[in-house]
C-alpha positions in Angstrom: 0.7 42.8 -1.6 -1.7 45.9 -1.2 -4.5 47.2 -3.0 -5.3 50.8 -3.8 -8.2 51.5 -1.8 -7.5 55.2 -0.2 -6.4 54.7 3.7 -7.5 57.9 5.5 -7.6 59.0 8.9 -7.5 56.0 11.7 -11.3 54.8 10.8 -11.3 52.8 7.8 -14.7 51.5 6.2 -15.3 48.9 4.3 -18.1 46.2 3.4 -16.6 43.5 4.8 -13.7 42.5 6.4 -11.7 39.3 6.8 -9.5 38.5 9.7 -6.6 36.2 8.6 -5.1 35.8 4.8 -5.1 32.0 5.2 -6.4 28.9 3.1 -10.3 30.4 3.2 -9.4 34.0 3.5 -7.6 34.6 0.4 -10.6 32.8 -1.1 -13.2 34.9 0.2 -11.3 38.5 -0.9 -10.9 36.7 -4.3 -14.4 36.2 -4.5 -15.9 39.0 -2.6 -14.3 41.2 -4.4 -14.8 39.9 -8.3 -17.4 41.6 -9.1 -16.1 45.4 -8.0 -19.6 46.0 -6.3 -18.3 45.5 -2.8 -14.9 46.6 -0.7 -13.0 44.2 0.8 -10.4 44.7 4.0 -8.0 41.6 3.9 -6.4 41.4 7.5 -3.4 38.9 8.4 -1.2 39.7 11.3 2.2 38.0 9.2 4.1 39.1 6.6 4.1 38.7 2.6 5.2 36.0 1.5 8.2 36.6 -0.1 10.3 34.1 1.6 11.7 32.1 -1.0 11.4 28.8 0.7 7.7 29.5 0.8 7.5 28.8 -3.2 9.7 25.8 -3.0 7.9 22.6 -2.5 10.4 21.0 -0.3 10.7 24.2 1.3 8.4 23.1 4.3 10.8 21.6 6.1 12.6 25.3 6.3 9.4 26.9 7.3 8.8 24.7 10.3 10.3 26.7 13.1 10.8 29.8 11.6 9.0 32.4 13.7 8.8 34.8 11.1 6.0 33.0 9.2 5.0 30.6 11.4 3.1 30.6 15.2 5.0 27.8 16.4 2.2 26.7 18.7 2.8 24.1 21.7 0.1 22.2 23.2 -0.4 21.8 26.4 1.3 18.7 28.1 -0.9 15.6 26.2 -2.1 13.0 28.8 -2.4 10.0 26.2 1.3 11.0 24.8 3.0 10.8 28.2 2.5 14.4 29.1 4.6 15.7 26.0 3.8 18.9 25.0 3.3 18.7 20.7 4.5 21.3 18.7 1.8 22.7 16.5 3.3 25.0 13.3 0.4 27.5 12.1 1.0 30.0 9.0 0.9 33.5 9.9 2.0 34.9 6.4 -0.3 35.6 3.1 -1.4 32.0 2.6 -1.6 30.8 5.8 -0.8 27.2 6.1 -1.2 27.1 2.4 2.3 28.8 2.5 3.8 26.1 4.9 2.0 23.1 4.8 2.9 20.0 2.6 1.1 20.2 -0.2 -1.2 17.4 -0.6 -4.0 17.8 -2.2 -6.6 15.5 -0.1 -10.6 15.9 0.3 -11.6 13.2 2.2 -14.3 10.5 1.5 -17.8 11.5 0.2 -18.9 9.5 3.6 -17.6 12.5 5.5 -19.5 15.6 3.9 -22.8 13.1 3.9 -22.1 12.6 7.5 -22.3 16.5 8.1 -25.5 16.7 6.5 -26.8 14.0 8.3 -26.0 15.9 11.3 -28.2 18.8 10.2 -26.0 20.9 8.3 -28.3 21.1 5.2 -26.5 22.4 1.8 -23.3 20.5 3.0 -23.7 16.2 1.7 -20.9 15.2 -0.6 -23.7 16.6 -3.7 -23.6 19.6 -2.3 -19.6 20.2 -1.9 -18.6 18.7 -5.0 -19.3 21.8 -7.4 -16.9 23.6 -5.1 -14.0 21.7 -5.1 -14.4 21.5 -9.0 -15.1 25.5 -9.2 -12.1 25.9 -7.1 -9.8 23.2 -9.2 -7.5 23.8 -12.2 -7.1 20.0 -12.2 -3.7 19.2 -14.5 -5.2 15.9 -15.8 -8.0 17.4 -17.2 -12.1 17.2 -16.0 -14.3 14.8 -15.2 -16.9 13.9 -13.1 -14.9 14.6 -10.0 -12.6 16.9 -11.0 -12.9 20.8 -12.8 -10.5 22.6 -14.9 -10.0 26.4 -15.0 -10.1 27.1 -11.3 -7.9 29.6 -9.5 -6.1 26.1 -7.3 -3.6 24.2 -9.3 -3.8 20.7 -8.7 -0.9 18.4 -10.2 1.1 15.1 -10.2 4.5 14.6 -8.9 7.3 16.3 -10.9 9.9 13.4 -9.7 10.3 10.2 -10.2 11.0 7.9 -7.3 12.0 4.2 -7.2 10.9 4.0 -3.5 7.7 5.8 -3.5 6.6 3.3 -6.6 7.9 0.1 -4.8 5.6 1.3 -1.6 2.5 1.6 -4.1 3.4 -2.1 -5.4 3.8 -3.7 -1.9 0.8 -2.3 -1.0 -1.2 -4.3 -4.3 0.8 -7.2 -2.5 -0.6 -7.1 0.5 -4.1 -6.8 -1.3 -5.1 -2.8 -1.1 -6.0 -2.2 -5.0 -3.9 0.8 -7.0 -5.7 3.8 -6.7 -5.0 6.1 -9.3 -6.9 9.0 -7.7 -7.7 9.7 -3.8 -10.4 12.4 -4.4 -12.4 10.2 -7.1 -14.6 7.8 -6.8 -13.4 5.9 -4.1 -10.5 6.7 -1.5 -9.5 3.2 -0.6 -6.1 1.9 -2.0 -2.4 2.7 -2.8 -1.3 5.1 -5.3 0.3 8.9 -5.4 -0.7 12.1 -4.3 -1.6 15.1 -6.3 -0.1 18.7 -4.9 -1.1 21.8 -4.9 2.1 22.9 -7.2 2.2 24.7 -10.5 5.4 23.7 -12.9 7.2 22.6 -9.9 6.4 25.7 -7.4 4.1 25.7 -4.4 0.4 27.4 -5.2 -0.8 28.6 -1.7 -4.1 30.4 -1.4 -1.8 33.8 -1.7 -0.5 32.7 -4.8 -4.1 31.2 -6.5 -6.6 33.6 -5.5 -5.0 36.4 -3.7 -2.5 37.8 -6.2 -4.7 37.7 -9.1 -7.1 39.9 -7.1 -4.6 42.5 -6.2 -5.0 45.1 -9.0 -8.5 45.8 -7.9 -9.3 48.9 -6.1 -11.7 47.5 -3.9 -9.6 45.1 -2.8 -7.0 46.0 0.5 -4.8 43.9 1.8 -3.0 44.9 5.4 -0.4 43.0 6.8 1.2 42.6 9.8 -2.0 43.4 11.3 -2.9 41.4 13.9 -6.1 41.6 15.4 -7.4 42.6 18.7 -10.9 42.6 19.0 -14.1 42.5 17.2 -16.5 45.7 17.7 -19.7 45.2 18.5 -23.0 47.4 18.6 -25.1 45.7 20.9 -25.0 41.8 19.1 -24.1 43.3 15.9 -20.7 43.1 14.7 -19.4 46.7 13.7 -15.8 46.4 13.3 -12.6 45.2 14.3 -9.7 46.8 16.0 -5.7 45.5 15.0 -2.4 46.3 15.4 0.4 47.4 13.6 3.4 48.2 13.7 3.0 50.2 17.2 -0.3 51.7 16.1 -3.5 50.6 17.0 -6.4 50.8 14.1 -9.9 50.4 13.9 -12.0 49.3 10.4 -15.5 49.2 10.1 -17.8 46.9 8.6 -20.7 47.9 6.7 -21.6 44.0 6.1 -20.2 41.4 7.9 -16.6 40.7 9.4 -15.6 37.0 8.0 -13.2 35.4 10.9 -10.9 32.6 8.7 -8.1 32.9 11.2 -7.5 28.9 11.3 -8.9 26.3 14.0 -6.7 28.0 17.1 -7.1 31.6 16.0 -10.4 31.7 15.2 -12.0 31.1 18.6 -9.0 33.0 20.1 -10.7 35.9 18.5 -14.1 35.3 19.5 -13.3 35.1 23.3 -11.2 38.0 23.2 -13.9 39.9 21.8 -16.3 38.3 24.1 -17.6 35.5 22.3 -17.5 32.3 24.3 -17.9 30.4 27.3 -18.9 33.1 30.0 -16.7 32.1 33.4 -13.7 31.8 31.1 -14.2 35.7 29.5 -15.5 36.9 32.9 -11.5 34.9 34.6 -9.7 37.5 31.7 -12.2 39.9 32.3 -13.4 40.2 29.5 -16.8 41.6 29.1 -19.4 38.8 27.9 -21.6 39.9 24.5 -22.4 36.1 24.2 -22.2 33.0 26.3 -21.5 30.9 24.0 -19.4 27.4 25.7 -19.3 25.8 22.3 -16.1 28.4 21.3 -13.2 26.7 21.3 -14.3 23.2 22.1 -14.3 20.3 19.9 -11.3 20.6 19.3 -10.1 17.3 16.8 -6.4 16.8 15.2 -4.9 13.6 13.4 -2.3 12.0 15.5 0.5 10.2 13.0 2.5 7.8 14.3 6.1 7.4 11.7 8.0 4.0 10.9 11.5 4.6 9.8 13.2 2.0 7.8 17.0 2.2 6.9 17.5 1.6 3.5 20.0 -0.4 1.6 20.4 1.8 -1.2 22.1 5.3 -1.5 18.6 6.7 -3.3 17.1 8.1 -0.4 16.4 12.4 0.5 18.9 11.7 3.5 21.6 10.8 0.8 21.3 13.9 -1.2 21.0 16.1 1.4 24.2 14.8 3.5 26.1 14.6 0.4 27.2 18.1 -0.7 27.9 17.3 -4.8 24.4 15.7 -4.9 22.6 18.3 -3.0 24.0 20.7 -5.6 23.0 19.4 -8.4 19.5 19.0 -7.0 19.8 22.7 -6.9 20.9 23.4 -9.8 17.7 20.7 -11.4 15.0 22.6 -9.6 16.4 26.3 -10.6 17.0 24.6 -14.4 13.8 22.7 -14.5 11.4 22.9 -11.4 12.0 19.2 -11.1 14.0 16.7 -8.9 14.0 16.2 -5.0 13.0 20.3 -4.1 9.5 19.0 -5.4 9.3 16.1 -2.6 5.8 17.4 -0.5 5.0 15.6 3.2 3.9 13.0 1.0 5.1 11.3 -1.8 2.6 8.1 -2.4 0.1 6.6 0.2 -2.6 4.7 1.2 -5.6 4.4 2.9 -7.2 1.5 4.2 -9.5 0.3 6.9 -7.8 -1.2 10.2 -11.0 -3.4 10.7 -13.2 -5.1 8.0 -15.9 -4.1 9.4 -15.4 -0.7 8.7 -17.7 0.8 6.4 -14.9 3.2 5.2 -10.5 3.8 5.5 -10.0 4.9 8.5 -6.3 5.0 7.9 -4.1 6.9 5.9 -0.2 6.3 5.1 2.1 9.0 3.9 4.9 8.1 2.4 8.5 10.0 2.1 11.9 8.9 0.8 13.5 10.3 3.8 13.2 10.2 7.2 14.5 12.5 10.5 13.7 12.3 13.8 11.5 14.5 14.0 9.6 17.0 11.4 11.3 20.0 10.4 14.9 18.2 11.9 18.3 17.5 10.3 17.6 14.3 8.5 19.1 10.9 9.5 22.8 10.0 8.4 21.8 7.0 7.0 19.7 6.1 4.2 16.2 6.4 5.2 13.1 6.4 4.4 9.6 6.7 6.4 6.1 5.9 6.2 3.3 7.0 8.7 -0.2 5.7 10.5 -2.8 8.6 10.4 -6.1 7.6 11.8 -8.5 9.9 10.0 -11.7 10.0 12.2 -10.3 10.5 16.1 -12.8 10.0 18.8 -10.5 12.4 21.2 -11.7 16.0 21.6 -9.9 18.8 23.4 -10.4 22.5 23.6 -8.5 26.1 22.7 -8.7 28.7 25.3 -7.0 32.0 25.9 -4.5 32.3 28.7 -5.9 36.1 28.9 -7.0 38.9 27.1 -3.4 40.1 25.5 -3.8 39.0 21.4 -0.6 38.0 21.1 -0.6 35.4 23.9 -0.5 31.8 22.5 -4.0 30.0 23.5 -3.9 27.1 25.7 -4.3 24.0 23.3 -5.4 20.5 24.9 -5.4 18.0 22.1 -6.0 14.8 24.3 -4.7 12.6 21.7 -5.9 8.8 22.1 -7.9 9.3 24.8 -10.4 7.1 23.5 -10.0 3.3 23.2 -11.4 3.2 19.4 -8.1 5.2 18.6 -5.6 3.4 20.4 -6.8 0.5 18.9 -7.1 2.1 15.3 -3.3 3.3 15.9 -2.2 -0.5 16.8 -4.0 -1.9 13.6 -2.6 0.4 11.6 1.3 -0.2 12.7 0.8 -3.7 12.2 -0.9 -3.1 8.9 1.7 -0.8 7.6 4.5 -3.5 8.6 3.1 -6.1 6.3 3.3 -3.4 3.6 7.1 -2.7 4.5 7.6 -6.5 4.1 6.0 -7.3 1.2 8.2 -8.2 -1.8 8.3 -5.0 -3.8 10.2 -3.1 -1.1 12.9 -6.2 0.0 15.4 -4.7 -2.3 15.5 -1.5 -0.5 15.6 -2.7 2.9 17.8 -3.1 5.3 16.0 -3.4 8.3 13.2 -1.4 10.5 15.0 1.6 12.6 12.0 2.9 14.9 9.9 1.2 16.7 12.5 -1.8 15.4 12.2 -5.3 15.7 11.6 -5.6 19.6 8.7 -4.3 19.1 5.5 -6.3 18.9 3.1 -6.6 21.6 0.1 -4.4 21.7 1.5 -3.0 24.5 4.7 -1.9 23.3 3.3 -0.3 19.8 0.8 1.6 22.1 3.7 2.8 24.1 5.7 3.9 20.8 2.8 5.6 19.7 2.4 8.1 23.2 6.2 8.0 22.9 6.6 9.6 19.3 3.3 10.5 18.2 2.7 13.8 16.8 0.3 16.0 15.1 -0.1 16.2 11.4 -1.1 20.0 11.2 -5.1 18.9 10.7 -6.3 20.6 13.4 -10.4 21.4 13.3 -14.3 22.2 14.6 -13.2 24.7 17.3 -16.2 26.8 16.1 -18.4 23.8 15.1 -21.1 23.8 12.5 -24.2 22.5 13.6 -28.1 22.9 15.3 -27.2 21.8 18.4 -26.8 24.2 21.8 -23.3 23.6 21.2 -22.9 24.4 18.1 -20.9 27.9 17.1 -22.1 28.9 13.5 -25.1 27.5 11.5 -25.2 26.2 8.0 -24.5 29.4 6.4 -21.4 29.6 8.8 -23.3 32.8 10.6 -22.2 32.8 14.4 -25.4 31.8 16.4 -26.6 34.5 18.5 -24.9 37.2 16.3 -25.6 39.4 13.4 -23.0 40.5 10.8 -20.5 37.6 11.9 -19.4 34.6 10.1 -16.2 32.3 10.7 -15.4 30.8 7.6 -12.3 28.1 8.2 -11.4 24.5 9.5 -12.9 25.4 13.0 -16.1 25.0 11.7 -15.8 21.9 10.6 -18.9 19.8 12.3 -15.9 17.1 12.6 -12.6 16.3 11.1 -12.5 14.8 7.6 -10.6 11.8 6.4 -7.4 13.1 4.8 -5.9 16.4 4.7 -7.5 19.1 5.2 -6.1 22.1 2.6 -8.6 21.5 -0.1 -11.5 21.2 2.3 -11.0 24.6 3.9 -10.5 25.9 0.6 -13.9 24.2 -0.8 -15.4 26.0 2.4 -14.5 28.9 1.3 -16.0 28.8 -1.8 -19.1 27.7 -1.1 -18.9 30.4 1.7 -18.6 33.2 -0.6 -21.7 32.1 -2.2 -24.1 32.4 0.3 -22.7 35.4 1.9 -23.3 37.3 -1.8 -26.6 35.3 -2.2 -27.4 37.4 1.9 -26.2 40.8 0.3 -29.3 41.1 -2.3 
C-alpha cells in the first residue's frame, strides 16, 4: 500500500504528515489528499494489512495476540482489579484497531457530544457532529435523518441469523427495556442488534474505506513499518518527524502541520518523547522539555466489562461449531461460498443499554451479547455450549495516566487504568450484574438455558459481585482523552484539535476525547477525523 510520490535522498518533504494509519489517520490522508493540492506522508510503524484474518469478521479473535499486528499492551498492576495487570490489544497495521477490533458500529448518545460542548469545546454538541458521521457513512438501510448514504464507511446489519441473539433481544422487552431498532438514532436506550462496520460479509477497517481508494494518487505516500521517533521542532514550531525502518533511521519534513492519530496510548507516547509533556517526567528520561505540558498523558478513561457466561442447553452455540470439526467446516466453506454464517459473528451480536438507576438521566450501561463464550477474550472457547453476555458501564468516573518508561520508541508506556476506583462505578458495575440476571431469566431465554457458569449461583451479595468484577474484569479496547480537548490548564489540544502551546501540531484521535463516550468508540474516532480534516483545510487558505 504505497503511493508514487518520488522518495529521494534521506530528507523527505511534504505538507503534512500523519503519524499512525489508524481509525482517524487513514481518514485524514483520504481527505487531505482529495483534492491533489496538497502532499500527504502517511506513517504507521506496522505492516499492510494483508493478513487474511484481518478481512474476516470473526477474525478478531485471531488477531488478539498476534504480535505482528497488534501492540499487545499490559497495564500496569490495577489496584481496583486485585493488582491484575489487563491486557490491552492496540492495532499496529494499516487500519489500526479498525483492522482488529470488533466491529460494532456505536456512536454514543447525543448527551455525550452536548456534554463536550458544554465543557467549552465549541463546534463539537451532538448538531455539530452529526453531519460527520453521516458524511462518513455508507449506511446499508438507506438515509435518514440520522444516518447518510454514499460515504467511504460501510455500515450494515448482521449477515447471520441467530436463535440466541434474538431470544436475548426478546427477554430484554420482558423485563421492560423497549426494542430498539437502531442504537445510533434517535434514542440509545433499549434491546435490539448491532450494525458493523462490514461490507457483503468482510470487515471494512479505515485501510479498507478510505485508505485504499486514495492509493492511486501521487500525492498520496504511504510508509510502513515506520515507527516514529520523535517530532522535530524549530523553536515551538513543529518541523518534522524522524522514524525508523527497517534499520534506517529517516527524517520527513512538514511544510504544514504533522497530524499525531497514533491512538489513546501512542499518541501522548509521542509527544513526551519529543518533549511534549509533564516536565520532571521528560527531564527523569532526559528528555529535553520544548513544553511543560502535565496534561499529556493524563486522563486517561477505558470501559471496564464485566462477562456472565451461561451454559446452554442446546448444541446452537459458536463453542459447538468450533469444537466440532464437520461443523466448523462447513462454516468454512458458507463464508468462502457466501460471506455468511458464524465467520461474520463481531464482539457483539445484539445488546442493550439501559440505565442502572432511574434516576439517570441517560444508559449508563451497555450489554454485548455473543453466542459463545471462553474464558477469556482471544482464548480457546469453552467445551460446553456457551454463550455470554457483558456489563459495560459507559461513563467511568476512574482516571489513570500513560507515561513512557524512557526515551527508547519502542518501549511499551506505563499504562495505569485504575479501574473502579470510584464508588459511582462499583456501584454502576453491581446494578448492572443484577440487571443483566433478570434479562438471563426472563422467559424468552429459558429454553436455552441450563444454568449460569460464572459468577454462578453462589453468587449474590453485593459483596461477592464486587469481588467477581476486580476478579475478571477486563478492558473492552475503549481506551481515551489522553490528550484531552478542552480550555482548561489541563487541557492538551483546543477545539480545532491544535496542541496548546504549539504551532503546526494537531493530535487527531480518541486521546482527545474531552471524555469517554457511551458505546464504542470506532465510529467516534472516525467522525473525529472527519470533522478534523475540515478545519485543518478551512486553516490552509
Amino acid at each position: 500500500m504505497e503511493g508514487s510520490v518520488a522518495l529521494r535522498g534521506a530528507d523527505l518533504e511534504f505538507d503534512y504528515i500523519v503519524v499512525g494509519a489508524g481509525s482517524a489517520g487513514c481518514v485524514l490522508a483520504n481527505r487531505l489528499s482529495k483534492d491533489g493540492k496538497h502532499t500527504v506522508l502517511l506513517l504507521e510503524a506496522g505492516p499492510k494489512d494483508t493478513n487474511i484474518w484481518i478481512h474476516v469478521p470473526l477474525g478478531y479473535g485471531k488477531l488478539f495476540k498476534d504480535k505482528t499486528v497488534n501492540w499487545m499492551y499490559q497495564t500496569e498492576p490495577e489496584p481496583g482489579l486485585g493488582g491484575r495487570s489487563v491486557f490491552q490489544p492496540r492495532g499496529k497495521v494499516l487500519g489500526g484497531s479498525s483492522s482488529i477490533n470488533g466491529l460494532l458500529y456505536v456512536r454514543g448518545q447525543h448527551e455525550d457530544y452536548d456534554r463536550w460542548r458544554q465543557r467549552g469545546n465549541v463546534g463539537w454538541g451532538y448538531d455539530d457532529v452529526l453531519p460527520y458521521f453521516k458524511r462518513a457513512e455508507n449506511q446499508s438501510r438507506g438515509a435518514d435523518d440520522y444516518h447518510g448514504v454514499g460515504g467511504p464507511l460501510p455500515v450494515s446489519d448482521w449477515r447471520h441469523e441467530d436463535p440466541l441473539s434474538e431470544a436475548f433481544v426478546k427477554a430484554a422487552g420482558e423485563t421492560g427495556l423497549p426494542f430498539n431498532a437502531d442504537f445510533n438514532g434517535a434514542s440509545q436506550e433499549g434491546a435490539g442488534f448491532f450494525q458493523t462496520t462490514t461490507r457483503h460479509g468482510r470487515r471494512a477497517s479505515s485501510a479498507v474505506s478510505y485508505l485504499r481508494p486514495a492509493l492511486g494518487r501521487s500525492n498520496l505516500h504511504v510508509e510502513t513499518d515506520a515507527l516514529a521517533q520523535r517530532i522535530l521542532f524549530d523553536g515551538r514550531r513543529a518541523s518534522g518527524v524522524t522514524f525508523s525502518q527497517r534499520g534506517r533511521l529517516r527524517t520527513a519534513r512538514a511544510r504544514r502541520e504533522i497530524l499525531v492519530s497514533s491512538g489513546a496510548y501512542n499518541s501522548p507516547q509521542l509527544l513526551q518523547l519529543s518533549g511534549v509533556g509533564p516536565a520532571g517526567l521528560l527531564k527523569q528520561h532526559g528528555i529535553d522539555v520544548v513544553l511543560d505540558a502535565p496534561g499529556v498523558g493524563s486522563d486517561l478513561q477505558d470501559h471496564l466489562q464485566v462477562r456472565i457466561v451461561m451454559r446452554c442447553s442446546q448444541r446452537i452455540t459458536l463453542n459447538d461449531i468450533v469444537n466440532n470439526p464437520v461443523r466448523k467446516l462447513l462454516a468454512g466453506a458458507r463464508y468462502a461460498a457466501f460471506r455468511k454464517g458464524p465467520l461474520t459473528i463481531a464482539a457483539g451480536t445484539a445488546g442493550a443499554f439501559f440505565k442502572s438507576d432511574p434516576r439517570l438521566a441517560s444508559p449508563d450501561i451497555q450489554i454485548h451479547f455473543i453466542p459463545f463464550s471462553t474464558d477469556k477474550m482471544g482464548e480457546k472457547l469453552h467445551a460446553f455450549s456457551g454463550f455470554t453476555a457483558s456489563v459495560c458501564q459507559l461513563r467511568p468516573e476512574s482516571r489513570g495516566s500513560l507515561r513512557i518508561r524512557s526515551a527508547d520508541p519502542a518501549a511499551a508506556p506505563e499504562i495505569r487504568i485504575n479501574y473502579l476506583a470510584s464508588e459511582t462505578d462499583r456501584r454502576a458495575n453491581i446494578d448492572g450484574i443484577r440487571i443483566l440476571r433478570k434479562i438471563l431469566a426472563a422467559p424468552a431465554l429459558k429454553p436455552y438455558v441450563s444454568d449460569e457458569a460464572y459468577p454462578g449461583s453462589k453468587i449474590v451479595s453485593d459483596d461477592d459481585i464486587l469481588a467477581y468484577c476486580r476478579q475478571t474484569g477486563s478492558t473492552i479496547y475503549h481506551p481515551t482523552s489522553t490528550c484531552r480537548m478542552g480550555t482548561d490548564d489541563l487541557a492538551v489540544v483546543d477545539q480545532r484539535l491544535r496542541v496548546r502551546g504549539i504551532d503546526g501540531l494537531r493530535v487527531v484521535d480518541a486521546s482527545i476525547m474531552p471524555d469517554l463516550v457511551s458505546g464504542n468508540t470506532n465510529a467516534p474516532v472516525i467522525m473525529i477525523a472527519e470533522k478534523a480534516s475540515d478545519m485543518i483545510l478551512q486553516d490552509a487558505r
